[in-house]
C-alpha positions in Angstrom: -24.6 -14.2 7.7 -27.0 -11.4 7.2 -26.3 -8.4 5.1 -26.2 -5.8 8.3 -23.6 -8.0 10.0 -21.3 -8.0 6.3 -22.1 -4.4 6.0 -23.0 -2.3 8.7 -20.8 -1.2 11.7 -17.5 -3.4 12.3 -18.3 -3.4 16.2 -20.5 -7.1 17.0 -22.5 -7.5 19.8 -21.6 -9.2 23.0 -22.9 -12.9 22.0 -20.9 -12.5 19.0 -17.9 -10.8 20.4 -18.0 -14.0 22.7 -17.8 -16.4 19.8 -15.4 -15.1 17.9 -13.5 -14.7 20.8 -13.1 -17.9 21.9 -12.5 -18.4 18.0 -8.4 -18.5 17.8 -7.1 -19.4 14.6 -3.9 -19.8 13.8 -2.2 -17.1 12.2 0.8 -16.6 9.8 3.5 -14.2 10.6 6.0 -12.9 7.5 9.4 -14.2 8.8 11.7 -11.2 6.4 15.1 -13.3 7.2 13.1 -16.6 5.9 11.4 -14.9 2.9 14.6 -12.9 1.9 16.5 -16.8 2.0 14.0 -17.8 -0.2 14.5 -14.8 -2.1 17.8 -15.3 -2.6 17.9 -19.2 -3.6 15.9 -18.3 -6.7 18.1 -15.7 -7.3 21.0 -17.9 -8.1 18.5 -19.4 -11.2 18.4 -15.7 -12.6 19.7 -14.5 -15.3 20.8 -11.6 -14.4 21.1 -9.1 -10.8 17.6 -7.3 -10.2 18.3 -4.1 -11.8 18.5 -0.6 -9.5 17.0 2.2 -11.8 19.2 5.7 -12.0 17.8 8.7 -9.6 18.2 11.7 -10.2 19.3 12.2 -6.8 23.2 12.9 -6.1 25.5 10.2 -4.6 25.9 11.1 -0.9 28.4 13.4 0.1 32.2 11.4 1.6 34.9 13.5 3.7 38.0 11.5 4.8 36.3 8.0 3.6 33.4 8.4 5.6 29.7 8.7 3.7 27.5 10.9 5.0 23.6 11.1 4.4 22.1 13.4 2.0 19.9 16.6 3.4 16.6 16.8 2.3 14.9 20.3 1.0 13.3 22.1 3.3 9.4 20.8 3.6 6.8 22.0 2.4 3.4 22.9 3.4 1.7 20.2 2.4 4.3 17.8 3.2 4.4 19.2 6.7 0.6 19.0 7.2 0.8 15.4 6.0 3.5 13.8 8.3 1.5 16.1 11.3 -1.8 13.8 10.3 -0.2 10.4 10.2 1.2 11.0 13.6 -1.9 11.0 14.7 -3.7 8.7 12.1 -0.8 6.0 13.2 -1.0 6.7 16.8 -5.1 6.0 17.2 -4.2 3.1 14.8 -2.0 2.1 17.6 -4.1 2.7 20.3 -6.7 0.0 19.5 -4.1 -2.4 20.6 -3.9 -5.3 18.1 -6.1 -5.1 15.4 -6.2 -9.5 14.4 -8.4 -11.9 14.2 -7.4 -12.9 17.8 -8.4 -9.3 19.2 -11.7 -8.2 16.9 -12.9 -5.8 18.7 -9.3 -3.8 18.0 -9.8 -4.6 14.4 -13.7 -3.9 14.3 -12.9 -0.6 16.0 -10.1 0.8 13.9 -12.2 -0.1 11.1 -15.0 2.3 12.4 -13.0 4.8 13.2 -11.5 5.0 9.8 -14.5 4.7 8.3 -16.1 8.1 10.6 -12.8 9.4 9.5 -13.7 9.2 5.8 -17.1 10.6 6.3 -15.6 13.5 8.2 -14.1 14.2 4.8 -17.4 13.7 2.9 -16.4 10.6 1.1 -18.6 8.1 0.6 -17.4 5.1 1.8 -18.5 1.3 1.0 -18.0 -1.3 3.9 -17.2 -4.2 1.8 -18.1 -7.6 4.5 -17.5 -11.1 3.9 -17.5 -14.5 6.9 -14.6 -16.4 7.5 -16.4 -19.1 9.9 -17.3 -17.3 12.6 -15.8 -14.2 11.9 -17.2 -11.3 10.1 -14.6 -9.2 8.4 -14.9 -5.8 6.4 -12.8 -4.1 4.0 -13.5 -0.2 3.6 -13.6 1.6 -0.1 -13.6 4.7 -1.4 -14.4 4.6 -5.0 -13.2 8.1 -7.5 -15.6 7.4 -10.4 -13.5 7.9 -13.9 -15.0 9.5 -16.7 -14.2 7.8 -20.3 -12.6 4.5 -19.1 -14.1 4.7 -15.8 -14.7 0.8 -15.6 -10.9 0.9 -15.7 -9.3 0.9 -11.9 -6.4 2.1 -9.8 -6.5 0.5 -7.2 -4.2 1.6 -3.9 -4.4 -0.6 -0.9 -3.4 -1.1 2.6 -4.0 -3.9 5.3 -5.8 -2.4 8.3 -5.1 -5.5 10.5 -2.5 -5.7 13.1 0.5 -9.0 13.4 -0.2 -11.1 16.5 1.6 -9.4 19.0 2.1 -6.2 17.9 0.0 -2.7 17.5 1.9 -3.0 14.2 2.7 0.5 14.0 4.3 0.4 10.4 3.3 -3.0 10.1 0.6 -2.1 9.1 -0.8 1.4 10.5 1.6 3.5 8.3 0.6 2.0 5.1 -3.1 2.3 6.3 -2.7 6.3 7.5 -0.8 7.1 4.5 -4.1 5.6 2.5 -6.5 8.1 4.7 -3.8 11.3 3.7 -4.6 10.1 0.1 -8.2 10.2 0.5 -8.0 13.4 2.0 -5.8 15.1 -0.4 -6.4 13.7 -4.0 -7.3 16.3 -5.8 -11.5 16.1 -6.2 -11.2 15.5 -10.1 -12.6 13.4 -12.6 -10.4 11.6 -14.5 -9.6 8.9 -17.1 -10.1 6.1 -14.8 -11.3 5.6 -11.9 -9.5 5.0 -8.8 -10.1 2.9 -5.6 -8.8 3.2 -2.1 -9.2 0.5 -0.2 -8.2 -0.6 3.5 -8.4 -4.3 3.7 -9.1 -6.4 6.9 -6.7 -9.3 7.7 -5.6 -9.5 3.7 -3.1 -12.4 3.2 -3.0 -14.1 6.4 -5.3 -16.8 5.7 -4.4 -20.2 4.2 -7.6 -20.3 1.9 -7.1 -17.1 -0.7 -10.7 -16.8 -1.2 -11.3 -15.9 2.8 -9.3 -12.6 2.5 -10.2 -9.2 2.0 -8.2 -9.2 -1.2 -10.5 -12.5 -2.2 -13.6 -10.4 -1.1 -12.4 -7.2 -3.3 -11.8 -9.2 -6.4 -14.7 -10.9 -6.7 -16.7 -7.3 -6.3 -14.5 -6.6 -9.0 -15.3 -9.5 -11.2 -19.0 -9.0 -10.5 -19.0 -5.2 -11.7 -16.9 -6.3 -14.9 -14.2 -3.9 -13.7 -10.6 -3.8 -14.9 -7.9 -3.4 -12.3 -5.3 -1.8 -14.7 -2.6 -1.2 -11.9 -2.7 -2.1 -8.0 0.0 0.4 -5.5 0.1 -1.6 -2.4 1.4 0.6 0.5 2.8 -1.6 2.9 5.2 -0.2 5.8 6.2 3.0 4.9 7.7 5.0 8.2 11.0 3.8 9.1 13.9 5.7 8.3 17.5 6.3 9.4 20.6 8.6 8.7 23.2 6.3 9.8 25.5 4.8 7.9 25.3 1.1 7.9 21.5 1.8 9.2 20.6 -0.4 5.7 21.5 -3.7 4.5 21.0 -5.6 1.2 20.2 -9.1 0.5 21.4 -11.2 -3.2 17.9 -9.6 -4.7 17.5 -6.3 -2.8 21.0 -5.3 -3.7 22.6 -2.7 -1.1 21.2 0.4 -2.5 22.2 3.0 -0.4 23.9 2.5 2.8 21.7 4.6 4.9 18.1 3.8 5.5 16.5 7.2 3.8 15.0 6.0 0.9 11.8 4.5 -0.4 11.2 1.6 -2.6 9.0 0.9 -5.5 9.2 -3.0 -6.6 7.5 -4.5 -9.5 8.2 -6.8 -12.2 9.9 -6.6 -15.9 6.0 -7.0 -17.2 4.6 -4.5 -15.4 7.2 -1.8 -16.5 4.7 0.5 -18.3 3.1 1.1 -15.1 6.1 0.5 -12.9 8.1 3.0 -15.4 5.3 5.9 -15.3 4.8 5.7 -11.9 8.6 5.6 -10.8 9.6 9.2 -12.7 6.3 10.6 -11.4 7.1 9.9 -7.9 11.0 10.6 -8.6 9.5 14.2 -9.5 7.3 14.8 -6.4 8.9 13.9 -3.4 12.5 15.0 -2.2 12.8 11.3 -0.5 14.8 9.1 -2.7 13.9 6.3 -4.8 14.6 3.4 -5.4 13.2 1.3 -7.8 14.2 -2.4 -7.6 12.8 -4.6 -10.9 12.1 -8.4 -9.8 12.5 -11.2 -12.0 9.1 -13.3 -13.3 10.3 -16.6 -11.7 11.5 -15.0 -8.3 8.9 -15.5 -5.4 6.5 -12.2 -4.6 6.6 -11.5 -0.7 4.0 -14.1 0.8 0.8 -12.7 2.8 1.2 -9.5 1.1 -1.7 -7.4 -1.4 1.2 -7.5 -3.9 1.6 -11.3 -4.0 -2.3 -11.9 -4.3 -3.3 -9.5 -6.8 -0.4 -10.8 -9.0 -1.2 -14.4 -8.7 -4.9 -13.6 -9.5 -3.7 -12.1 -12.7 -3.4 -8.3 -12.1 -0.3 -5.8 -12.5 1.1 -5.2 -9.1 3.4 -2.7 -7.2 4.9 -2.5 -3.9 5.9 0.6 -2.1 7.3 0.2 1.6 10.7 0.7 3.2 12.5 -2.4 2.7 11.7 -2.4 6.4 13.1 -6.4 6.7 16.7 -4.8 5.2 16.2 -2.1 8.3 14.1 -1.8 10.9 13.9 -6.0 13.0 11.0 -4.8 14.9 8.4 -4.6 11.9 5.0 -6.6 12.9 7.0 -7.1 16.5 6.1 -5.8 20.7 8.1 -2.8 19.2 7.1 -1.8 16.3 5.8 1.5 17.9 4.3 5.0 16.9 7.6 6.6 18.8 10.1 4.6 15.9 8.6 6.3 12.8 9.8 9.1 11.3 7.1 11.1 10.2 8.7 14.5 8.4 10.2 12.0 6.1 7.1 10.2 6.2 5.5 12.9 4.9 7.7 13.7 2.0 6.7 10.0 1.0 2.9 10.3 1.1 2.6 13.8 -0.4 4.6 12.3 -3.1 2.6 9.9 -3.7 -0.7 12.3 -3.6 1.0 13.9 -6.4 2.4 11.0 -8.7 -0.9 9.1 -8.4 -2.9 11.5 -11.0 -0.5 10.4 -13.3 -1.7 6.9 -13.8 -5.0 8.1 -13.8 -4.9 10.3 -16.8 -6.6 13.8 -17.7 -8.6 15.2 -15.0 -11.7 17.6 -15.2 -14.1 18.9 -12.6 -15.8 15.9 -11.0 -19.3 18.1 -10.5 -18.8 19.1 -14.9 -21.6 17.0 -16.4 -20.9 14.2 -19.0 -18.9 11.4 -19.4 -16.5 13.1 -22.1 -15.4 16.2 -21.3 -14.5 18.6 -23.3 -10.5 19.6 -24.3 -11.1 22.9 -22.6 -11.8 21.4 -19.5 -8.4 19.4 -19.2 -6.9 20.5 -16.4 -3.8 18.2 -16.4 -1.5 18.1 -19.6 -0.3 14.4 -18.1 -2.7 12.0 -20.3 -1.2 9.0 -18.4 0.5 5.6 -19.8 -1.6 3.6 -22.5 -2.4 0.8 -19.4 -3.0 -2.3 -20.3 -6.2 -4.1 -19.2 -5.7 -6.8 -16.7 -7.1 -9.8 -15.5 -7.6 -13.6 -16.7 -4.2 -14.9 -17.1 -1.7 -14.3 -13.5 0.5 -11.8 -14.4 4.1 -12.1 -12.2 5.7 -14.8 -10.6 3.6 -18.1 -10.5 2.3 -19.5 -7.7 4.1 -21.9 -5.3 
């Protein structure tokens, strides 16, 4: 496989498209009611409930027994211009049609049109390519150099690819649109550490872990003798509802709210320095609730997801997304639709996360001031960020089935 096919433009040519065509592998779907089964058989050998963190949010308002939802604070600017872009980030998402292995010309096309997106935005973007058989697959990345630890990494990820079946509207278009609102709003700063964005092609749905995008990234990684010191995956984050009853719980995603209006963060007991940080951060910056829902070690991570992998390859993990298998039955399905997000709300979530996201990556200065160190003067955030640890070598999380 030459270098130009790994690394330039996604689109093949006609003999290829031909090939991998014809080329149907057989793909896994994430069945929520089976995983969340799963889910709860290990929860029996727990020894405790997963815990729910405190928000600072009020409990919802009852008259005559009956709950009602909790109003939001009126947008703001930024928020507003944010859920405006993800409609239309998620909707030409969605109009590539499936974006799978089975249909690569949706999936080579999204990924150039995310990657033109980028450049429109002056970012320099890295088309990461790697074979599966006949198939050529490409993650995107967009790598904020850090200053003093800048060989230490933040790394926020999205799958660009689609479910069989499905133009996988927040399954998995929301979680990459958020990622290009990110890109476009972080503020242009040098920090502590460095951070990566990175949309990854068909991550998780392979049988071999090395054939993945998240296989592709970490062995970049490994090669550049980088240390991932906290991964945020973003996976499904646009469904929301103001009905009572609109959410359910299962034995280890307790009922946390009976309507469907918040966001969750999950992550694991030894992870909670980052988990911890993050969580108030985000708590502070977006008028969405939170939830943050702490997973025991030996329960199972979701299967096929960027969480799982980087866990079981040894890296601190967290997983963002709106517990859409407790809300929403048509994630990854002929539903799952642009028209079924919510987008203002949307847009509370990802400008909260533009904001939180400085605070993992420390004190930020100028990314044009010259030198690695700069001076105290040129601080411009009074956040210095949690003490992360490294990662890497040893899993970190659940173990592997």
């Amino acid at each position: 496989m030459s270098n130009v096919a790994l690394n330039g433009r996604a689109r093949v040519g006609s003999n290829e498209r031909s090939r991998i065509a014809n080329a149907h592998l057989e793909r896994t779907r994430l069945l929520w009611p089976a995983v969340l089964a799963a889910l709860a058989g290990c929860a029996s050998a727990a020894p405790a409930a997963p815990v729910q963190e405190p928000s600072a949010e009020p409990a919802p308002v009852a008259s005559d027994s009956v709950p009602r939802a909790r109003p939001l604070a009126p947008a703001t600017a930024l928020e507003r211009e944010i859920a405006s872009e993800l409609e239309q980030f998620v909707t030409a998402l969605a109009g590539f049609g499936e974006r799978n292995v089975d249909h690569p010309l949706g999936l080579a096309d999204a990924t150039d049109w995310v990657h033109q997106t980028l450049e429109g935005y002056g970012l320099s973007v890295s088309r990461q390519g790697f074979s599966v058989g006949d198939e050529v697959q490409q993650n995107l990345v967009v790598h904020f150099a850090g200053a003093r630890r800048g060989d230490h990494s933040v790394v926020v990820g999205a799958r660009l690819d689609s479910p069989l079946g499905s133009v996988g509207s927040d399954d998995n278009a929301s979680g990459a649109a958020a990622l290009l609102c990110i890109a476009k709003h972080l503020e242009r700063r040098r920090a502590l550490r460095s951070v990566d964005l990175v949309w990854f092609s068909d991550a998780g749905m392979r049988r071999d872990p090395q054939a993945t995008g998240v296989g592709a990234f970490l062995k970049d990684v490994e090669r550049r003798d980088v240390k991932v010191t906290a991964m945020i995956e973003l996976h499904g984050l646009g469904v929301f509802s103001d009905r009572a009853g609109s959410q359910h719980g299962s034995e280890i995603v307790p009922l946390l709210d009976p309507f469907a209006q918040f966001i969750a963060l999950v992550s694991y007991p030894e992870h909670a320095v980052i988990s911890d940080h993050f969580n108030s951060a985000l708590v502070d910056t977006t008028s969405v609730p939170v939830r943050r829902v702490t997973a025991f070690s030996d329960a199972p991570s979701i299967p096929g997801t960027l969480h799982d992998q980087f866990l079981h390859a040894g890296y601190p993990a967290m997983l963002i997304y709106d517990t859409h298998g407790l809300r929403y039955p048509e994630f990854g399905g002929a539903q799952d639709t642009p028209d079924r997000l919510d987008f203002p709300r949307m847009g509370r979530v990802v400008a909260g996360i533009v904001r939180a996201l400085p605070s993992l990556m420390g004190p930020s200065t100028e990314i044009d001031e010259p030198g690695e160190d700069a001076p105290a003067s040129s601080v411009v955030s009074g956040v210095a960020g949690p003490e992360l640890p490294p990662a890497g070598g040893a899993p970190a999380g659940p173990a592997a089935n």
